[in-house]
C-alpha positions in Angstrom: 0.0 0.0 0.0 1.4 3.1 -0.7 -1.8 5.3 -0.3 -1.0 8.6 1.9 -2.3 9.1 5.5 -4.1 12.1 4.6 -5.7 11.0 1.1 -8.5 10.1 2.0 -9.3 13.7 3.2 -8.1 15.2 0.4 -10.3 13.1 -2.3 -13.5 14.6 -3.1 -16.9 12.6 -3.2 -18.7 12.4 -7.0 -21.2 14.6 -5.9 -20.7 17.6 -3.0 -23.2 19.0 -1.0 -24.8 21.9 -2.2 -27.6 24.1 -3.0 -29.8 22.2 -6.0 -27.0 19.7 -7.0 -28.7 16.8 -9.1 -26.5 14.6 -11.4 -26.8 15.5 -15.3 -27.1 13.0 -18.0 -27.4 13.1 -21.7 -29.1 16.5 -23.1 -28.2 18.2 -20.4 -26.8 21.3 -21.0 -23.0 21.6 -20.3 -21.1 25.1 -20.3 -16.9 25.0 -21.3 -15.0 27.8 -20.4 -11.1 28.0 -21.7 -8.7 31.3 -20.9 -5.1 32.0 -20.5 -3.3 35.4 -19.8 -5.7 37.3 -17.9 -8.0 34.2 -17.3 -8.0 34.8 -13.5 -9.8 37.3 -13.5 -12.1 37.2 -16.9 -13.1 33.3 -15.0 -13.9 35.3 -11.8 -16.1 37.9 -13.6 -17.8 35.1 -15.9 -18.6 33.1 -13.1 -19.6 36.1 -10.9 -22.4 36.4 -13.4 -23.4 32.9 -12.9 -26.3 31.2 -10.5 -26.0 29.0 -7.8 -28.4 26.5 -10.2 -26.3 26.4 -13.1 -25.5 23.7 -15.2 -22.4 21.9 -14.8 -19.3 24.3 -15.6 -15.7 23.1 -16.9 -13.0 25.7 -17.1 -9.3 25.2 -18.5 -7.1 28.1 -17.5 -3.9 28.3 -18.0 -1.5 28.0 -15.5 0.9 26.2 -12.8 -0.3 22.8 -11.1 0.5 24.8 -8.0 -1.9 27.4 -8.5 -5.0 25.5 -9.8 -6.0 24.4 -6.3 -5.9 28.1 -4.7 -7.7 29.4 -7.7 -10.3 27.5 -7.3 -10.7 28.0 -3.7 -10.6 31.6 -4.2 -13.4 31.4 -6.9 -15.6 28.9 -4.6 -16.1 32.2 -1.9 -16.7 34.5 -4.6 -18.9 32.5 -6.9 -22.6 31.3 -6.2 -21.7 27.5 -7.9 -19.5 25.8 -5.7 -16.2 25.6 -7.9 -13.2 22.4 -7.3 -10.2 21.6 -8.7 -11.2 18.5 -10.6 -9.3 15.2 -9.5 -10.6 13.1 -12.0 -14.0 11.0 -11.8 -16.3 13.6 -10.4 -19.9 12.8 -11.6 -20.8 16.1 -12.8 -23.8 17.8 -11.3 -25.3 21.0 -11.5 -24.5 24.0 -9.6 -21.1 22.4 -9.7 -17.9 24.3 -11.6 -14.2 22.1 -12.4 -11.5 23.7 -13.0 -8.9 21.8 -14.4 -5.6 21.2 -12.3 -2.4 22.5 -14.1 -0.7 19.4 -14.4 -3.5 17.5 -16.7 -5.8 17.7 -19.1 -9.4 18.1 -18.7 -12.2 16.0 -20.7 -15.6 14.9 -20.0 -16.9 12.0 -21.0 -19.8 9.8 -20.4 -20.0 7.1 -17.1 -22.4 4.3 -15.6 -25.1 7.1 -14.7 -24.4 10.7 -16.3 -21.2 12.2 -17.4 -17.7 12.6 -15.2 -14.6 14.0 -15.6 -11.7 12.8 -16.4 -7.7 13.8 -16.3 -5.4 13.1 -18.9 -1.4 12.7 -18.6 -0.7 13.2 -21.7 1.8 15.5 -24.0 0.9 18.9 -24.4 -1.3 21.0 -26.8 -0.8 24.0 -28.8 2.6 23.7 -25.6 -0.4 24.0 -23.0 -1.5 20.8 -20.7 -4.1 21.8 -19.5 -5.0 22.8 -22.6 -8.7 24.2 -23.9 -8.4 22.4 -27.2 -8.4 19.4 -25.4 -11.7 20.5 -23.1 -13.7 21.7 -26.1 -12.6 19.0 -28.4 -14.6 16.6 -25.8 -17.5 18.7 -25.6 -18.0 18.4 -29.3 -17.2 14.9 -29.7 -19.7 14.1 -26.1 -21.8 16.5 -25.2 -22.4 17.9 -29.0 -25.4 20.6 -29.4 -26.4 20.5 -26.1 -22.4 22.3 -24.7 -21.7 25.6 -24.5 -18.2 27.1 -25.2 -17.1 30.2 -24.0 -13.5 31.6 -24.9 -11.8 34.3 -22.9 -8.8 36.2 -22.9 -5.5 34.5 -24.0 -2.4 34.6 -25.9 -1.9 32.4 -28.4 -4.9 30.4 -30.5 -5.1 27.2 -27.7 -8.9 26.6 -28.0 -9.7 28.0 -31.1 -9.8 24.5 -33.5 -11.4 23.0 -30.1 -14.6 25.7 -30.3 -14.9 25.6 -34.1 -15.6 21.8 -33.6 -18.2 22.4 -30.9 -20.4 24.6 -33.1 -20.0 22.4 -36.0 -21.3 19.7 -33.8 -24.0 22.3 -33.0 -23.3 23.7 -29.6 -23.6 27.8 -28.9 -19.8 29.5 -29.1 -19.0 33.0 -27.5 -16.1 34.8 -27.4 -14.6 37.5 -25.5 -14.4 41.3 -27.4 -11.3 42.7 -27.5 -12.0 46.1 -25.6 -12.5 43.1 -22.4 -9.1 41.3 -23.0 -5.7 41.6 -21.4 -4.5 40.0 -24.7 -6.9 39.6 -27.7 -5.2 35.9 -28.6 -6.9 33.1 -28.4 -10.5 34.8 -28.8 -9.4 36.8 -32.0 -7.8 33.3 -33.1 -11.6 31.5 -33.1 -13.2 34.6 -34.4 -11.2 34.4 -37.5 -11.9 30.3 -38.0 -15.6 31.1 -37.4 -15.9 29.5 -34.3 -17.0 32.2 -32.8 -21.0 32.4 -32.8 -21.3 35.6 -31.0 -18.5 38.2 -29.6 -19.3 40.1 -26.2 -17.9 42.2 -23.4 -17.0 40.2 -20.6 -19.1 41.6 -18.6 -22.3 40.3 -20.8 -21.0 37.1 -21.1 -22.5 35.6 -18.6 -25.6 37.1 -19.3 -25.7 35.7 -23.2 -25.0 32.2 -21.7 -28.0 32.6 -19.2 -29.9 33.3 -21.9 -28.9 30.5 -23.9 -30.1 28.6 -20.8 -33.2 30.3 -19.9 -31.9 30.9 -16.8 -33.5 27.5 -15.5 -30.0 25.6 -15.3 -29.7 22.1 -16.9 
């Protein structure tokens, strides 16, 4: 055995308590959220403008395995979702945010009862792991019509391919203005492939996506 004394306090249940948590299956709705230089914020601000009651929320940002866990603790006391740092083989429910640690990919992809997440050791992409192709590509090739992908502030074009494959499998694509971004990257980068549905400030991006959702979550 070579299972640490403390591990078992440090692993998180499937499901966490919280306010109007229920496990989503297929045709659920699913939102995907990918950023990188000046993420921390733009994240904060997106998910600022999000209810306790949303659907299920997976966010890539860029950035250091040893900074994933704090940023997420920071964002669960200013966010109405209850946000992690995914560990891998969280059933996803609603109300729920996972951001993804900074040593490993992000995916979801279905289980026994609803979809989970799931971590990924593998070589980076576009240089990035976590990267936000990676995330998006899974929402297309899973989730389909029913995800929606927001891209925020970034340099670079990590996420752009990824988005343009979720709207051609149907799902709603927004994208961050440039007035709103630290560095006008990875959003410009979509915008140009056309994977980009709609372009917004960053403060209305939450708003658009609650839209989308009728503000009734899942």
């Amino acid at each position: 055995m070579n299972s640490h004394p403390d591990r078992a306090d440090k692993l998180k249940p499937a499901v966490l308590p919280g306010i109007a948590q229920r496990l989503v299956t297929s045709g659920s709705r699913i939102v995907f959220v990918g950023a990188s230089t000046g993420g921390t914020e733009a994240v904060k601000t997106f998910l600022q403008g999000i209810p306790a009651d949303c659907p299920p929320i997976m966010v890539v940002q860029h950035m250091p395995g040893s900074f994933t866990a704090s940023f997420a603790a920071r964002l669960n006391t200013l966010c109405q979702p209850r946000v992690i740092e995914a560990q891998g083989g969280e059933s996803l429910a609603s109300g729920m945010v996972y951001v993804a640690p900074g040593h490993s990919h992000l995916r979801i992809k279905r289980g026994v009862s609803g979809y989970v997440t799931e971590l990924l050791d593998t070589p980076p992409v576009n240089r990035h792991r976590p990267s936000v192709d990676v995330l998006f590509d899974s929402a297309a090739e899973i989730v389909g019509r029913n995800a929606i992908g927001v891209i925020l502030t970034g340099m670079g074009k990590d996420g752009a391919c990824g988005l343009l494959r979720m709207r051609t499998a149907g799902a709603r694509t927004f994208g961050q203005d440039e007035a709103s971004c630290v560095v006008y990257g990875m959003p410009r980068e979509a915008a140009i492939i056309g994977a980009v549905e709609e372009v917004a400030a960053l403060e209305a991006l939450s708003r658009r996506v609650l839209s989308i959702l009728g503000r009734a979550g899942s």
